[in-house]
C-alpha positions in Angstrom: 33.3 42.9 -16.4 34.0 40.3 -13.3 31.8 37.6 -13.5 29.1 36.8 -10.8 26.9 33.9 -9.3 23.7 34.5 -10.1 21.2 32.4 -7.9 19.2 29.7 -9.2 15.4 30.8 -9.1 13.3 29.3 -7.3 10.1 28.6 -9.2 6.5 27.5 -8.3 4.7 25.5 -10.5 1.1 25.6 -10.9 0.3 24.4 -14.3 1.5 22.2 -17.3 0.1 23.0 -21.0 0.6 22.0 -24.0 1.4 25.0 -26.6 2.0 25.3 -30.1 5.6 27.6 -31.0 3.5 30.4 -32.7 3.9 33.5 -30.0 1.7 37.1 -30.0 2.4 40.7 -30.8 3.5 41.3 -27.0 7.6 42.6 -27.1 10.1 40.7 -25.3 11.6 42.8 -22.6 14.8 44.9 -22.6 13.6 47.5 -20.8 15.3 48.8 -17.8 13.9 48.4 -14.0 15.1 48.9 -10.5 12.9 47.1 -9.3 12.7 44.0 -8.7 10.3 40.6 -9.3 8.2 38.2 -7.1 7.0 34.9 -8.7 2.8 34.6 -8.6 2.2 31.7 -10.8 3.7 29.6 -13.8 3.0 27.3 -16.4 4.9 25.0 -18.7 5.0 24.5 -22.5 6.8 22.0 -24.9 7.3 22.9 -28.3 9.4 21.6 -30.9 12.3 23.3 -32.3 12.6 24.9 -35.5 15.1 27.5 -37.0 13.8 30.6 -37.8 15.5 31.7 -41.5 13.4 33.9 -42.0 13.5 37.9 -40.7 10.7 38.9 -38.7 9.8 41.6 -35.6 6.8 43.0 -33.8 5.6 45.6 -36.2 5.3 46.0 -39.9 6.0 43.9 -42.5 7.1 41.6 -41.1 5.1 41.8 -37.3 3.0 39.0 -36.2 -0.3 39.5 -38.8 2.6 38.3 -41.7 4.6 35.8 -39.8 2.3 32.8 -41.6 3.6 34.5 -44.8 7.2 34.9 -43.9 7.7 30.9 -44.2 6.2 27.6 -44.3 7.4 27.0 -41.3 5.2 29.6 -39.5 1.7 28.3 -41.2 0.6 27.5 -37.5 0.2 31.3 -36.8 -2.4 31.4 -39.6 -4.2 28.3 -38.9 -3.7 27.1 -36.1 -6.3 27.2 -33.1 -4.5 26.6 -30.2 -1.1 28.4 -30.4 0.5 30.7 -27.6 -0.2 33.3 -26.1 -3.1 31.8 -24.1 -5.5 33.1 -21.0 -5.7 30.6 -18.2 -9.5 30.7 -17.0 -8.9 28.7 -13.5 -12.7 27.9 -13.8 -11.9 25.8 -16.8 -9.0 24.2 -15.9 -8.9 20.5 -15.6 -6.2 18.2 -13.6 -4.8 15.6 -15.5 -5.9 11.8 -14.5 -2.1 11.2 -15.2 -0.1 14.6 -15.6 3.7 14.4 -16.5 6.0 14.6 -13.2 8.0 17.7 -13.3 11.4 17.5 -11.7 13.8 20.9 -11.2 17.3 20.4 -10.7 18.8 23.8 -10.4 22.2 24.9 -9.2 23.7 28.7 -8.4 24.8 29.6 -12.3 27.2 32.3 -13.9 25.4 33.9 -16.8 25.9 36.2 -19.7 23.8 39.1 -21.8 23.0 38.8 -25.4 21.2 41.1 -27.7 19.6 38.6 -30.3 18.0 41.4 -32.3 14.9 40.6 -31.1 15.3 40.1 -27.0 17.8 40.3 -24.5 18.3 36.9 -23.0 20.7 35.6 -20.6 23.1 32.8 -21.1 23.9 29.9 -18.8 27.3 29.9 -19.1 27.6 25.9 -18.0 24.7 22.7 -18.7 24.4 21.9 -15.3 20.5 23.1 -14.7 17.4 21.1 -16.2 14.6 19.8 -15.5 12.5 16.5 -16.2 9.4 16.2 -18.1 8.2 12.7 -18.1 11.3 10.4 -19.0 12.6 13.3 -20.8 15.5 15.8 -19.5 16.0 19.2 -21.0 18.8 21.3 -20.0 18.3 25.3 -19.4 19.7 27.0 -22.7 18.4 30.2 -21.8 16.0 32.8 -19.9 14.3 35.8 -21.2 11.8 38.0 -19.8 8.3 39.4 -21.4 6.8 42.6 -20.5 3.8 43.0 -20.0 3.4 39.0 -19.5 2.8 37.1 -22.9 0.3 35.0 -21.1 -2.8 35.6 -18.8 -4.8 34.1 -15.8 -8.4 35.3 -15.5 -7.6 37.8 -18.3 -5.1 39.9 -16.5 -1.7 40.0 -17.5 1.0 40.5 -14.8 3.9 43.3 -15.2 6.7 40.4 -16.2 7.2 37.2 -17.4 9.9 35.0 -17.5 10.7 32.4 -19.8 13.5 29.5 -19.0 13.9 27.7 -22.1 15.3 24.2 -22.0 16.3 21.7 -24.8 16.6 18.2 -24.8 18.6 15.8 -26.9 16.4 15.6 -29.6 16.5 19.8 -29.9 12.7 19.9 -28.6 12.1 22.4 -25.9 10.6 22.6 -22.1 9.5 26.1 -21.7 9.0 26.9 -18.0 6.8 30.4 -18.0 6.7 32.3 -14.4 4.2 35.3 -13.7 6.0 38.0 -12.5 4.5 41.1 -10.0 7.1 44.2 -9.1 8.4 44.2 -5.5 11.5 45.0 -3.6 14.8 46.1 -5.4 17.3 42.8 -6.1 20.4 43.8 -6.2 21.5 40.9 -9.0 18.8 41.3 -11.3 19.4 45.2 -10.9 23.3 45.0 -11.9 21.5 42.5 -15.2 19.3 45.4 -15.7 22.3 47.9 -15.8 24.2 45.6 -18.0 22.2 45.1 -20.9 23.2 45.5 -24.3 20.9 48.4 -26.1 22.2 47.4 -29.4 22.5 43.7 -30.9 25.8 41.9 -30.0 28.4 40.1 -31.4 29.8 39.0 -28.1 28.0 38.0 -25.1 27.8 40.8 -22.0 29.6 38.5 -19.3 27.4 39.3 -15.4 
Protein backbone atom coordinates (compact mmCIF):
# COMPACT_ATOMS: atom_id res chain seq x y z
CA UNK A 1 0.00 0.00 0.00
CA UNK A 2 1.47 3.62 -0.97
CA UNK A 3 2.57 5.32 1.93
CA UNK A 4 0.96 8.59 3.17
CA UNK A 5 1.73 11.77 5.44
CA UNK A 6 -0.17 11.59 8.22
CA UNK A 7 -0.48 15.04 10.05
CA UNK A 8 1.01 15.67 13.28
CA UNK A 9 -1.82 16.17 15.95
CA UNK A 10 -2.25 18.89 17.40
CA UNK A 11 -2.80 18.44 21.15
CA UNK A 12 -4.05 20.55 24.08
CA UNK A 13 -2.77 20.06 27.25
CA UNK A 14 -4.59 20.58 30.35
CA UNK A 15 -3.03 18.43 32.95
CA UNK A 16 0.31 16.67 34.12
CA UNK A 17 0.00 13.50 36.50
CA UNK A 18 1.99 11.31 37.78
CA UNK A 19 0.79 7.49 37.15
CA UNK A 20 1.89 4.21 38.17
CA UNK A 21 2.24 1.51 34.72
CA UNK A 22 -0.60 -0.81 36.13
CA UNK A 23 -3.66 -0.02 33.53
CA UNK A 24 -7.73 -1.25 33.98
CA UNK A 25 -9.95 -3.81 32.47
CA UNK A 26 -11.08 -1.09 29.67
CA UNK A 27 -9.85 -2.81 25.87
CA UNK A 28 -7.67 -0.95 23.69
CA UNK A 29 -9.33 -0.02 20.56
CA UNK A 30 -9.40 -1.79 17.16
CA UNK A 31 -12.66 -1.26 16.41
CA UNK A 32 -13.68 0.35 13.20
CA UNK A 33 -15.25 4.04 12.78
CA UNK A 34 -16.04 6.43 10.13
CA UNK A 35 -16.11 8.93 12.07
CA UNK A 36 -13.94 10.91 13.11
CA UNK A 37 -12.25 12.58 16.63
CA UNK A 38 -12.14 16.12 18.22
CA UNK A 39 -9.57 16.57 21.13
CA UNK A 40 -11.53 17.84 24.64
CA UNK A 41 -8.95 17.44 27.19
CA UNK A 42 -5.52 15.58 27.97
CA UNK A 43 -3.28 14.59 30.58
CA UNK A 44 0.26 13.32 30.89
CA UNK A 45 1.85 10.30 32.68
CA UNK A 46 5.50 9.09 33.11
CA UNK A 47 6.11 5.60 33.89
CA UNK A 48 9.00 3.56 33.80
CA UNK A 49 9.53 0.88 31.37
CA UNK A 50 9.38 -2.76 31.95
CA UNK A 51 9.08 -5.82 29.62
CA UNK A 52 6.16 -7.64 29.90
CA UNK A 53 7.24 -11.68 29.70
CA UNK A 54 4.55 -12.70 30.80
CA UNK A 55 0.99 -13.51 28.65
CA UNK A 56 -1.83 -11.57 29.76
CA UNK A 57 -5.42 -10.07 28.14
CA UNK A 58 -8.62 -8.41 29.31
CA UNK A 59 -10.61 -11.44 30.38
CA UNK A 60 -10.00 -14.73 32.12
CA UNK A 61 -7.12 -16.04 33.45
CA UNK A 62 -5.13 -14.01 32.74
CA UNK A 63 -7.49 -10.45 32.72
CA UNK A 64 -6.66 -7.68 34.94
CA UNK A 65 -8.03 -9.34 38.59
CA UNK A 66 -4.69 -11.91 37.93
CA UNK A 67 -2.18 -9.60 36.41
CA UNK A 68 -0.45 -9.15 40.21
CA UNK A 69 -0.15 -12.98 39.89
CA UNK A 70 1.16 -13.29 36.39
CA UNK A 71 4.63 -11.76 37.56
CA UNK A 72 6.50 -9.92 40.05
CA UNK A 73 6.75 -7.37 38.03
CA UNK A 74 3.02 -6.55 38.09
CA UNK A 75 2.71 -6.53 42.10
CA UNK A 76 1.62 -2.78 41.75
CA UNK A 77 -1.78 -3.91 40.30
CA UNK A 78 -2.40 -5.67 43.69
CA UNK A 79 -1.00 -3.20 45.98
CA UNK A 80 -0.69 -0.39 44.78
CA UNK A 81 -2.96 2.77 45.56
CA UNK A 82 -2.45 5.06 43.05
CA UNK A 83 -2.06 3.30 39.67
CA UNK A 84 -3.92 4.13 36.26
CA UNK A 85 -6.80 4.33 35.32
CA UNK A 86 -7.71 7.45 37.31
CA UNK A 87 -10.99 10.05 37.45
CA UNK A 88 -9.88 13.67 37.27
CA UNK A 89 -12.32 15.51 39.82
CA UNK A 90 -11.49 19.29 38.52
CA UNK A 91 -12.72 20.34 42.07
CA UNK A 92 -9.68 18.59 43.53
CA UNK A 93 -7.18 19.41 41.38
CA UNK A 94 -4.27 21.41 42.49
CA UNK A 95 -1.66 23.56 40.23
CA UNK A 96 1.75 22.81 40.84
CA UNK A 97 3.90 25.74 42.74
CA UNK A 98 6.58 24.49 40.09
CA UNK A 99 5.07 22.08 37.46
CA UNK A 100 7.42 20.52 34.71
CA UNK A 101 7.49 22.69 31.36
CA UNK A 102 6.05 20.59 28.69
CA UNK A 103 7.52 21.29 25.21
CA UNK A 104 5.87 19.47 21.73
CA UNK A 105 7.89 19.32 18.88
CA UNK A 106 5.93 17.63 16.24
CA UNK A 107 6.39 17.25 12.54
CA UNK A 108 3.91 15.78 9.54
CA UNK A 109 4.93 11.78 10.03
CA UNK A 110 4.51 8.57 7.80
CA UNK A 111 3.21 5.77 10.00
CA UNK A 112 2.49 2.11 9.94
CA UNK A 113 -0.28 -0.47 11.56
CA UNK A 114 0.55 -3.22 13.87
CA UNK A 115 -1.45 -5.81 15.55
CA UNK A 116 0.43 -6.46 18.89
CA UNK A 117 -1.98 -9.14 20.04
CA UNK A 118 -3.30 -6.95 22.40
CA UNK A 119 -3.97 -3.41 20.46
CA UNK A 120 -3.55 -1.94 17.16
CA UNK A 121 -1.03 0.81 17.43
CA UNK A 122 0.49 2.92 14.82
CA UNK A 123 4.12 3.19 14.14
CA UNK A 124 6.22 6.34 13.58
CA UNK A 125 8.10 5.32 10.88
CA UNK A 126 11.08 8.00 11.57
CA UNK A 127 12.34 9.68 15.41
CA UNK A 128 11.84 13.03 14.51
CA UNK A 129 8.69 13.87 17.05
CA UNK A 130 9.09 14.29 20.99
CA UNK A 131 8.51 16.17 23.44
CA UNK A 132 10.24 17.71 26.68
CA UNK A 133 9.48 16.91 30.17
CA UNK A 134 11.55 18.92 32.42
CA UNK A 135 15.34 18.46 31.08
CA UNK A 136 14.21 15.24 29.73
CA UNK A 137 13.29 14.48 25.90
CA UNK A 138 11.31 11.45 24.88
CA UNK A 139 10.82 10.63 21.38
CA UNK A 140 7.18 9.34 20.03
CA UNK A 141 7.53 5.41 19.75
CA UNK A 142 4.00 4.97 19.19
CA UNK A 143 0.16 5.93 19.48
CA UNK A 144 -2.76 3.81 20.30
CA UNK A 145 -6.24 4.50 20.88
CA UNK A 146 -8.70 3.35 24.00
CA UNK A 147 -12.34 3.01 23.59
CA UNK A 148 -14.29 3.92 25.72
CA UNK A 149 -11.48 6.35 27.32
CA UNK A 150 -9.27 4.50 29.93
CA UNK A 151 -9.47 7.65 31.98
CA UNK A 152 -12.27 10.03 33.36
CA UNK A 153 -12.91 13.77 34.22
CA UNK A 154 -15.91 14.29 36.62
CA UNK A 155 -16.62 10.65 36.28
CA UNK A 156 -17.55 10.51 32.61
CA UNK A 157 -15.52 8.83 30.25
CA UNK A 158 -15.35 10.20 26.65
CA UNK A 159 -15.97 7.85 23.41
CA UNK A 160 -11.87 7.66 22.64
CA UNK A 161 -8.69 8.14 23.90
CA UNK A 162 -5.57 8.41 22.57
CA UNK A 163 -2.36 7.53 23.87
CA UNK A 164 1.23 8.89 22.26
CA UNK A 165 3.80 7.00 23.97
CA UNK A 166 7.29 8.43 24.06
CA UNK A 167 10.55 7.02 25.40
CA UNK A 168 13.61 8.57 26.40
CA UNK A 169 17.15 7.47 26.63
CA UNK A 170 17.01 5.76 29.65
CA UNK A 171 13.79 3.52 28.11
CA UNK A 172 11.35 5.54 30.70
CA UNK A 173 8.23 6.71 29.13
CA UNK A 174 6.11 10.21 28.57
CA UNK A 175 2.61 9.15 27.99
CA UNK A 176 0.66 12.00 26.54
CA UNK A 177 -3.35 10.89 27.02
CA UNK A 178 -5.94 13.03 24.84
CA UNK A 179 -9.83 12.88 25.46
CA UNK A 180 -11.47 12.14 22.48
CA UNK A 181 -15.42 13.12 21.45
CA UNK A 182 -16.87 11.83 17.84
CA UNK A 183 -17.26 14.53 15.15
CA UNK A 184 -16.94 15.04 11.49
CA UNK A 185 -15.54 12.19 9.18
CA UNK A 186 -11.33 12.59 8.60
CA UNK A 187 -10.49 11.30 5.75
CA UNK A 188 -6.83 10.01 7.15
CA UNK A 189 -7.86 8.54 10.23
CA UNK A 190 -10.72 6.87 8.15
CA UNK A 191 -8.25 5.13 5.43
CA UNK A 192 -6.14 3.98 9.29
CA UNK A 193 -9.50 2.75 10.29
CA UNK A 194 -9.92 0.71 6.94
CA UNK A 195 -6.42 -0.49 7.17
CA UNK A 196 -6.17 -2.24 10.33
CA UNK A 197 -5.00 -5.54 10.78
CA UNK A 198 -7.91 -7.87 12.38
CA UNK A 199 -5.49 -10.53 13.17
CA UNK A 200 -1.95 -10.08 14.93
CA UNK A 201 0.96 -9.27 12.48
CA UNK A 202 4.21 -10.20 11.64
CA UNK A 203 4.80 -7.25 9.39
CA UNK A 204 3.80 -3.79 9.96
CA UNK A 205 0.52 -2.50 7.73
CA UNK A 206 2.49 0.48 5.91
CA UNK A 207 -0.53 3.88 5.73
Amino acid sequence: MKKKKISALSLLLVLSLLLAACSSSKTDSSKETDSSKEADTAATSTVSNSEEEAHWSYEGETGPEHWGDLDPANLACVNGTEQSPINIETTKTEEKADPQELTINYVPTLFSLENNGHTIQANPAASDNSIKLGNDTYHLAQLHFHTPSEHQLNGNSFDMELHLVHKNEKDELAVLGLMIKEGKENSILKEAWESMPKEQTTEDVQL
